[in-house]
C-alpha positions as CSV (number, residue, x, y, z in Angstrom):
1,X,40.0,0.7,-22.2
2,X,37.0,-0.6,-20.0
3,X,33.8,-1.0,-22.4
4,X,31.0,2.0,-21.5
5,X,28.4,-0.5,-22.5
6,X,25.5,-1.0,-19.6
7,X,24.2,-3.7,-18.4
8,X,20.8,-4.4,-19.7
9,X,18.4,-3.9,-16.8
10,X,16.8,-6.5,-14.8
11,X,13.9,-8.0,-17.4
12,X,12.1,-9.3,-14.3
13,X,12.4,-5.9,-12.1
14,X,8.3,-4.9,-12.1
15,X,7.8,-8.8,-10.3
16,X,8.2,-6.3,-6.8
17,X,7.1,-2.8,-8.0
18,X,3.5,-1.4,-6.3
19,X,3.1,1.2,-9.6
20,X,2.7,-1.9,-11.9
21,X,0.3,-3.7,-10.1
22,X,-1.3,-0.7,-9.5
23,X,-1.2,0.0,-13.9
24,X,-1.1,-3.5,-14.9
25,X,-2.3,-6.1,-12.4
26,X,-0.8,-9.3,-12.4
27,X,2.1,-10.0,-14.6
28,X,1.3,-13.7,-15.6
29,X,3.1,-13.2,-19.0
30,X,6.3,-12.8,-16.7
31,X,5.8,-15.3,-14.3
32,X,4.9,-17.5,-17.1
33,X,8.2,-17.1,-19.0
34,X,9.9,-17.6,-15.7
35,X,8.2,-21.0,-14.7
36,X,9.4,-22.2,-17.9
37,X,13.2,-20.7,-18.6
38,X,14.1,-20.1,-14.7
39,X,12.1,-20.7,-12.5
40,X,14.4,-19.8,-9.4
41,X,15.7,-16.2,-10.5
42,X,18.2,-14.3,-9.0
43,X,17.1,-10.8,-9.6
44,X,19.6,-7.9,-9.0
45,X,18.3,-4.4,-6.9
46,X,19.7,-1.4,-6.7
47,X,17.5,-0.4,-3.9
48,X,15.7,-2.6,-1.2
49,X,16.2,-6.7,-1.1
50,X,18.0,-8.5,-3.9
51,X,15.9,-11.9,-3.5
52,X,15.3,-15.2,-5.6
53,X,12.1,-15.5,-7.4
54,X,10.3,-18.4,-6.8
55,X,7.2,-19.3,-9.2
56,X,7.0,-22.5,-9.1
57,X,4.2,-24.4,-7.1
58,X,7.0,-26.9,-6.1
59,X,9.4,-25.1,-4.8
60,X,7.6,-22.8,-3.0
61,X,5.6,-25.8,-1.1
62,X,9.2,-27.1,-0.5
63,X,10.3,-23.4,1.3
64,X,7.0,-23.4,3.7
65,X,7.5,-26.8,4.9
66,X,11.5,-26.0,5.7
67,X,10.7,-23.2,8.1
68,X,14.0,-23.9,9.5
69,X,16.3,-23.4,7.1
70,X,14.0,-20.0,5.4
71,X,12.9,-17.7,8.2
72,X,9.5,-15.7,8.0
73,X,11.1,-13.0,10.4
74,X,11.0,-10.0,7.3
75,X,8.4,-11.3,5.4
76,X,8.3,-9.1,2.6
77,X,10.9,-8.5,-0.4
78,X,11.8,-4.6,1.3
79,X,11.6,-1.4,-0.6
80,X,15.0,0.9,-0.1
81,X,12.6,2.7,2.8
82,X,12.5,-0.6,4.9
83,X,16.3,-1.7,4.0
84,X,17.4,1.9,5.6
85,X,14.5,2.1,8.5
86,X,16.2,1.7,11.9
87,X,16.4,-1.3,14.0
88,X,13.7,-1.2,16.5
89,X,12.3,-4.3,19.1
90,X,9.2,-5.3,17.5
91,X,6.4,-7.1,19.1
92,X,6.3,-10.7,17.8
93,X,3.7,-10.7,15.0
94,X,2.7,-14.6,14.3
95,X,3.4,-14.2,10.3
96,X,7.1,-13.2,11.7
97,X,7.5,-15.9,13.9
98,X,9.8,-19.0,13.1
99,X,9.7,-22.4,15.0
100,X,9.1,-23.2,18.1
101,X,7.3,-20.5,19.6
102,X,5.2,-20.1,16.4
103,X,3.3,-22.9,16.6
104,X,2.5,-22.2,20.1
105,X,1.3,-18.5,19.7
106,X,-0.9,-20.3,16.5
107,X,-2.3,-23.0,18.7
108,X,-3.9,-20.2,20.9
109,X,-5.9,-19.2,17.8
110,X,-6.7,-22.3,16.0
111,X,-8.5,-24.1,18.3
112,X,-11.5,-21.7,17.3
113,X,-10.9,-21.8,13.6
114,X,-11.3,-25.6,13.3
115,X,-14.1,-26.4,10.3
116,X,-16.4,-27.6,13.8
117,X,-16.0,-24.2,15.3
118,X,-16.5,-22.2,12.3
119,X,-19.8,-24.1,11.2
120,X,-21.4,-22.4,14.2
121,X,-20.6,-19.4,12.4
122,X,-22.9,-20.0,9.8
123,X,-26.2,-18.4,10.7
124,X,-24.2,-15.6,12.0
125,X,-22.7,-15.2,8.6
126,X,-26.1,-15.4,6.5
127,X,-27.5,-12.5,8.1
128,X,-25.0,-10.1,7.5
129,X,-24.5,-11.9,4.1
130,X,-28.5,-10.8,3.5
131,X,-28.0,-7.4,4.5
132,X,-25.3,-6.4,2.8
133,X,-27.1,-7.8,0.0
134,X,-29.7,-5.7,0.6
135,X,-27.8,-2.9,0.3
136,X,-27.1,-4.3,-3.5
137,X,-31.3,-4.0,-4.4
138,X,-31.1,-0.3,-2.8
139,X,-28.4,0.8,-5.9
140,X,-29.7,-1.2,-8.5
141,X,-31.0,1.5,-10.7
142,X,-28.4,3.2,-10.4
143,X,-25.4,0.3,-10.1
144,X,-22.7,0.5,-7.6
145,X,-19.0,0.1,-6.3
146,X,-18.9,-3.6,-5.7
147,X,-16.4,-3.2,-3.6
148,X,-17.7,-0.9,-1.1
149,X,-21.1,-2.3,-1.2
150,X,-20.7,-6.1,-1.3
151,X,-16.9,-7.0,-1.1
152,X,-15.4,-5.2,1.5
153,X,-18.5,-5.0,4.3
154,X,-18.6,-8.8,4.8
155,X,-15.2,-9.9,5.8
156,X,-14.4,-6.7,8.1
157,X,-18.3,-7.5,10.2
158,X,-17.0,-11.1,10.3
159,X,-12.9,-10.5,11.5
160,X,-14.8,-7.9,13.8
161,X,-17.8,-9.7,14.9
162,X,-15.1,-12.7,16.0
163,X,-12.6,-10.3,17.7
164,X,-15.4,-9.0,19.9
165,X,-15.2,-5.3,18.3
166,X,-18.6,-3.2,18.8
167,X,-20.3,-2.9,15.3
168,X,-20.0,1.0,15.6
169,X,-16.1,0.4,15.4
170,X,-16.2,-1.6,12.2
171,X,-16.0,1.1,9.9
172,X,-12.8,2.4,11.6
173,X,-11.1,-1.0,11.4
174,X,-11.7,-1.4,7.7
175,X,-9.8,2.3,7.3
176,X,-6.9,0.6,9.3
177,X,-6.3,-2.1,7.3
178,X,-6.6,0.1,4.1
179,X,-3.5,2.0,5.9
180,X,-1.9,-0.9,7.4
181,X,-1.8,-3.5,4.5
182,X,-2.3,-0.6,1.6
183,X,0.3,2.0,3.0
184,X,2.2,2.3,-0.5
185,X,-1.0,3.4,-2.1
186,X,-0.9,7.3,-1.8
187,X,-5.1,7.2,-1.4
188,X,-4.7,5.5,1.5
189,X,-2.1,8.2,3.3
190,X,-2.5,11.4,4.9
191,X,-0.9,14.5,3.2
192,X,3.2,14.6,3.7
193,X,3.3,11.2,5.2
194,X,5.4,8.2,3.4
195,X,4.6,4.3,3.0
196,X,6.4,3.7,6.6
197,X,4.9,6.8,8.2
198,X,1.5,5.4,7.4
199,X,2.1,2.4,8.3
200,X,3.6,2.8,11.9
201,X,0.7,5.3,12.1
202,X,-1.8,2.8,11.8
203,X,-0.4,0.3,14.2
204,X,-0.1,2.7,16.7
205,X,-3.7,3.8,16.5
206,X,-4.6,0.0,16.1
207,X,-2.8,-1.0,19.2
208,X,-4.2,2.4,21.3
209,X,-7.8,1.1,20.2
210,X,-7.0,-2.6,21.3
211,X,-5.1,-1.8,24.3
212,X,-8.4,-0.4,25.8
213,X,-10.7,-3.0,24.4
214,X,-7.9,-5.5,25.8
215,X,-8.5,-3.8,29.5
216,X,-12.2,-3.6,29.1
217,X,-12.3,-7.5,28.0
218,X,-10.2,-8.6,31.3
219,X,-12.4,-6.3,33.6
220,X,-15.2,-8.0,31.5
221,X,-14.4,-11.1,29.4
222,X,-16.8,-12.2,26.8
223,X,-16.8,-15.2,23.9
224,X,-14.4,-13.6,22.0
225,X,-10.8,-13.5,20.7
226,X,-9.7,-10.4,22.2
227,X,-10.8,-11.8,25.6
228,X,-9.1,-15.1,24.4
229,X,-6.0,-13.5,23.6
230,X,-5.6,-11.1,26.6
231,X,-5.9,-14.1,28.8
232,X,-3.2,-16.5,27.1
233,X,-0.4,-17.9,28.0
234,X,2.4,-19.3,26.4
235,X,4.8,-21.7,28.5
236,X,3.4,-20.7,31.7
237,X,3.9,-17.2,30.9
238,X,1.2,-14.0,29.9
239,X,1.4,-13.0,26.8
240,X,3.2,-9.7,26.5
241,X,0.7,-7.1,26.3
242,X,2.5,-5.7,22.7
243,X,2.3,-9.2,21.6
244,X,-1.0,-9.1,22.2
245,X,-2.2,-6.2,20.5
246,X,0.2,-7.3,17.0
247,X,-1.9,-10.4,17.5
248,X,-5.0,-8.7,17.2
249,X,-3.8,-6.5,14.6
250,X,-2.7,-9.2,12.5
251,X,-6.1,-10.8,13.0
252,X,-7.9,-7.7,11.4
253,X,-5.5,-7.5,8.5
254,X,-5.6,-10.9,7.6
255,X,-9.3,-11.6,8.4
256,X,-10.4,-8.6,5.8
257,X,-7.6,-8.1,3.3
258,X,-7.8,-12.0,1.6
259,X,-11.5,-12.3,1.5
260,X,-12.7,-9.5,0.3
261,X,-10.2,-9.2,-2.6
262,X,-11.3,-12.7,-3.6
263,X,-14.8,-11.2,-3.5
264,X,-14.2,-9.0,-5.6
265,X,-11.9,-10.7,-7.9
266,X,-14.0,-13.5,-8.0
267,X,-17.0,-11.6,-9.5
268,X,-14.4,-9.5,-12.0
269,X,-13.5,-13.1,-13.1
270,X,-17.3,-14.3,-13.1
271,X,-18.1,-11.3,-15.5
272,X,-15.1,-11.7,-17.9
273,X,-16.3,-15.2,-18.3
274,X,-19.7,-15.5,-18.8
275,X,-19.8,-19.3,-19.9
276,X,-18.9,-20.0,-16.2
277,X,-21.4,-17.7,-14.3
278,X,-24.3,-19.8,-16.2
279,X,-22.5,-22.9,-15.2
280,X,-23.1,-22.4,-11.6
281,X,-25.8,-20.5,-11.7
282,X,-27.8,-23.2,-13.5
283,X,-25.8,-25.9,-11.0
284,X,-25.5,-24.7,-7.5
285,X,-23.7,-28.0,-6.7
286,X,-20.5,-26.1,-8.7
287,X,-20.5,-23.8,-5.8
288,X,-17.7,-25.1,-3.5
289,X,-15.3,-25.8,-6.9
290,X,-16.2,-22.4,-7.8
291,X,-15.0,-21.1,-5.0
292,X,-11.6,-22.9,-5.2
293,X,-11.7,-21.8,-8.6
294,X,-11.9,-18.1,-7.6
295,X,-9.2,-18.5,-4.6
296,X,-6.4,-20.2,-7.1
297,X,-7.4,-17.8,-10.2
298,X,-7.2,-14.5,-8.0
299,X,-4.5,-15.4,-5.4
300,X,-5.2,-12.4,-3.5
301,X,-1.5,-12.5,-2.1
302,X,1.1,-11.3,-4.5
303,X,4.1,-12.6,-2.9
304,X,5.6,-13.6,0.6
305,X,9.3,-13.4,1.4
306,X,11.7,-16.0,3.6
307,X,15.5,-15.5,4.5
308,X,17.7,-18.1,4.7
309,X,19.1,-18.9,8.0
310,X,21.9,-21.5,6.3
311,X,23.5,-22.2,3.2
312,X,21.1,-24.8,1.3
313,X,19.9,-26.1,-2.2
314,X,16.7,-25.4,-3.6
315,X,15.9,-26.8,-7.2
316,X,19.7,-27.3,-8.5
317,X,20.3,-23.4,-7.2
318,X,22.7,-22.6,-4.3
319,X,20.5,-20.4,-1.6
320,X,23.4,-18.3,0.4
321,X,22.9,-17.3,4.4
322,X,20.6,-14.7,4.7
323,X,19.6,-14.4,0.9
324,X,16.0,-13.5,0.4
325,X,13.2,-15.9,-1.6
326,X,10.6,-14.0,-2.7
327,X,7.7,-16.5,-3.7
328,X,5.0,-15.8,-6.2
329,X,1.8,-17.5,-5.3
330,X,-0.3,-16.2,-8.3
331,X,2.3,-17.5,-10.1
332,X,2.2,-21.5,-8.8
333,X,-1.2,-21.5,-9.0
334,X,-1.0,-21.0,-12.7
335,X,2.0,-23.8,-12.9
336,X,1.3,-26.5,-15.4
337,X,2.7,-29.3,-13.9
338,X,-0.1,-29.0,-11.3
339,X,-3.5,-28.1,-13.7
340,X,-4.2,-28.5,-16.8
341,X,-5.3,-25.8,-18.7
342,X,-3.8,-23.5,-15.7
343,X,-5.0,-19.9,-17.7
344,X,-8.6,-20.9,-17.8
345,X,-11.1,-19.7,-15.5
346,X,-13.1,-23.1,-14.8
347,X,-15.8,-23.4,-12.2
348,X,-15.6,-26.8,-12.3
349,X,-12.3,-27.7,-11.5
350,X,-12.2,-31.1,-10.0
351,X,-8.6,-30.9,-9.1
352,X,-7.6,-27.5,-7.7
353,X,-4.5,-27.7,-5.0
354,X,-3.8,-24.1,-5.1
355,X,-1.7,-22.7,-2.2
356,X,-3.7,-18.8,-2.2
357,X,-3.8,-19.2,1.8
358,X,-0.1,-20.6,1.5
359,X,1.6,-23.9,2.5
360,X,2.9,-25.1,5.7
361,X,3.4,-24.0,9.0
362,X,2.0,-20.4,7.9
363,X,-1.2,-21.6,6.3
364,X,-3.6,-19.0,6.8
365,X,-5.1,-19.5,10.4
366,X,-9.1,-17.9,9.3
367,X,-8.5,-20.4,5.6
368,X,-12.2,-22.2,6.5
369,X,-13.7,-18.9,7.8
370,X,-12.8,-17.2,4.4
371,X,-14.0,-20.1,2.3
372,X,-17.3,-19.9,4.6
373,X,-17.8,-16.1,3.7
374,X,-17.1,-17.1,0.1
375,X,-19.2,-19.7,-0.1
376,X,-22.1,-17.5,1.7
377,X,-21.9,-14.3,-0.3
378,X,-21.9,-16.1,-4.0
379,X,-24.4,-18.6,-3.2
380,X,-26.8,-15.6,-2.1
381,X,-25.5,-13.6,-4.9
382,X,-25.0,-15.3,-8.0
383,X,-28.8,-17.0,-8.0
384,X,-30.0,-13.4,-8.1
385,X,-28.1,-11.4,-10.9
386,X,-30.1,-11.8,-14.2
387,X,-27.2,-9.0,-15.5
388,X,-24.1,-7.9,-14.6
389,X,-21.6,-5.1,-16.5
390,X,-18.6,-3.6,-15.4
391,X,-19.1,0.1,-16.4
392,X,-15.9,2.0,-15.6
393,X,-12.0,1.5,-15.0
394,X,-11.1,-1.5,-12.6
395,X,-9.1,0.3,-9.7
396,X,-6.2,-1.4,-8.5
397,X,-4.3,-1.3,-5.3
398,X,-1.1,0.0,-5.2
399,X,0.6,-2.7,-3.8
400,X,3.0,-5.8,-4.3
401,X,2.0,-7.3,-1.2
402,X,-2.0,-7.6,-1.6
403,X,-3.9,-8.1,-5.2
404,X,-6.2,-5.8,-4.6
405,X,-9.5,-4.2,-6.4
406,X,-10.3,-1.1,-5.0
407,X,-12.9,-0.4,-7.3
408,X,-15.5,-2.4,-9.3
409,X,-18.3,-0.1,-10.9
410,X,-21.0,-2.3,-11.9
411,X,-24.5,-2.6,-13.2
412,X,-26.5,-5.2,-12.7
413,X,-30.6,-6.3,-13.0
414,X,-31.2,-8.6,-10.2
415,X,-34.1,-11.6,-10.2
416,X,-36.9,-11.5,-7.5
417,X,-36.2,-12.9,-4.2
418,X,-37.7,-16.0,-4.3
């Protein structure tokens, strides 16, 4: 008689589930136990993508430097509602593109994120770093959202500033990528819609916005990237126009989403760990470590998926054709045979190769613009707060793609301007 017994359920099965980050944050306790007993993990769904967990720092270096052998083309682990979606001709999205046409869609981009290029950015940054941070001595009898007063205004007026977007639009393009990268968090849909729904909802009112500012921007081109990108070429060839307008989507996703959820994350962190807010507040030459600090401590991006396009090995484990790797970034950039001391929040780190904008041929393309804005917004900041509280719930994205804070309630006493 065949035993009724069940099989125990997947220990590791919250690693990909939206409502736990949302409940829980970061499960470090997990990743923790998996670094050390298995630290590539076959883990078992019923619904959406059966996929490897990868935590270490390692082996998940070793994956983005093999973009041949894992493919970026579905870069996320897939809920059942992506598995079952229908096939449909996308437009190529550079975080779906594989070798060689990846690194020639980058190099039309990265010629104007070079460390060079974005030091000219600098003034540009300051002032809207001062007056946002004005907007922080208007609430400070009363405290504030963090988020929606400090955090989230910078990186949106920079992504938008650089893509050439009028500042009356900025507001609007902050709601899309809310919808775009946040789509699994109910808050950010409209009534009766689903993840996809709001998602493909967003893009297509992304790409109607951009598709005009793309026809305005070749009837009048300015210094910018949407002029940049509607004139490109790749191999003698235009750009096709949806190609375009992913590309500029992308851009506004990636040039909010990371930054200001290290913004925010940064000063959670900062507050939970008061020691090291005096420490660079009484040394501002801690500043750039403590901005490392924040990026490998935070790790605004949960996880990134690859499939594999062959049969290969990865750390003693047989990878299968077309298997899924999910890989955990928070996770190696707690690993301990990179830091020591890898669960404490140090600002001065001397050592810190954390991989929160990723490893190889994907590294983030707007890494030295994000670090800029970092580096701007705490060095205003942190000089000035005499005190700082958090005074409600922390509000967490619903979301295993993006770490995010959706709301930090805070009061604070700030110092005089000197």
């Amino acid at each position: 008689m065949a035993s009724t017994q069940q099989q125990p359920a997947e220990p590791y099965g919250h690693l990909v589930d939206p409502d736990y980050y949302q409940r829980s944050g970061y499960p470090h306790e997990s990743w923790r136990e998996l670094r050390t007993e298995r630290p590539i993990h076959f883990i078992e769904r019923e619904q959406g993508d059966s996929y490897w967990a990868i935590t270490k720092h390692a082996d998940i270096t070793a994956i983005g430097r093999q973009p041949e052998i894992f493919s970026s083309r579905m870069p996320v682990v897939r809920d059942q509602e992506l598995v079952d979606a229908p096939s449909i001709d996308l437009p190529q999205a550079i975080i779906t593109l594989d070798p060689p046409i990846h690194a020639k869609y980058r190099e039309l981009v990265s010629k104007r994120m070079t460390p060079r290029k974005v030091a000219k950015l600098h003034d540009d940054i300051e002032k809207i770093a001062i007056r946002i941070l004005k907007d922080l001595e208007e609430h400070e009898d009363a405290g504030c959202d963090f988020v929606d007063t400090v955090a989230a205004p910078l990186p949106i007026a920079v992504i938008a500033y650089l893509l050439g977007v009028p500042a009356d639009d900025w507001r609007q393009l902050y709601k899309w990528t809310n919808e775009s990268a946040g789509s699994s968090d109910p808050e950010n849909r409209r009534d009766g819609e689903s993840s996809r729904d709001t998602m493909q909802r967003a893009a297509h009112e992304q790409f109607r916005y951009f598709a005009e500012l793309r026809e305005e921007r070749l009837a009048n081109p300015q210094d910018d990237l949407v002029t940049l990108l509607a004139n490109a070429n790749v191999d003698g060839e235009p750009l096709p126009v949806m190609d375009v307008l992913a590309f500029y989507q992308i851009l506004l996703a990636a040039g909010n989403e990371t930054t200001r959820n290290a913004t925010s994350g940064g000063l959670l962190a900062l507050i939970e760990h008061p020691e090291e807010m005096a420490k660079v507040q009484a040394d501002p030459s801690l500043l750039g470590s403590t901005v490392e600090e924040i990026l490998r401590w935070t790790s605004p991006v949960i996880h990134f998926a690859r499939t594999a396009t062959r049969d290969s090995e990865l750390g003693g484990h047989e990878i299968r054709k077309g298997e899924v790797v999910g890989m955990f970034y928070p996770s190696a950039n707690r690993d301990e045979d990179v830091w020591e001391d890898p669960e404490r929040f140090r600002v001065d780190r001397k050592r810190n190769p954390h991989i929160a904008f990723g490893v190889g041929e994907h590294y983030c393309l707007g890494a030295h613009v994000a670090r800029l804005e970092l580096n701007v917004i705490f060095r205003h900041l942190l000089p000035r707060l005499a005190e700082v509280e958090i005074t409600g719930p922390v509000d967490r994205l619903r979301s295993n793609l993006i770490g995010g804070v959706k709301r930090l309630p805070i009061r604070y006493r700030l110092k005089p301007v000197a």
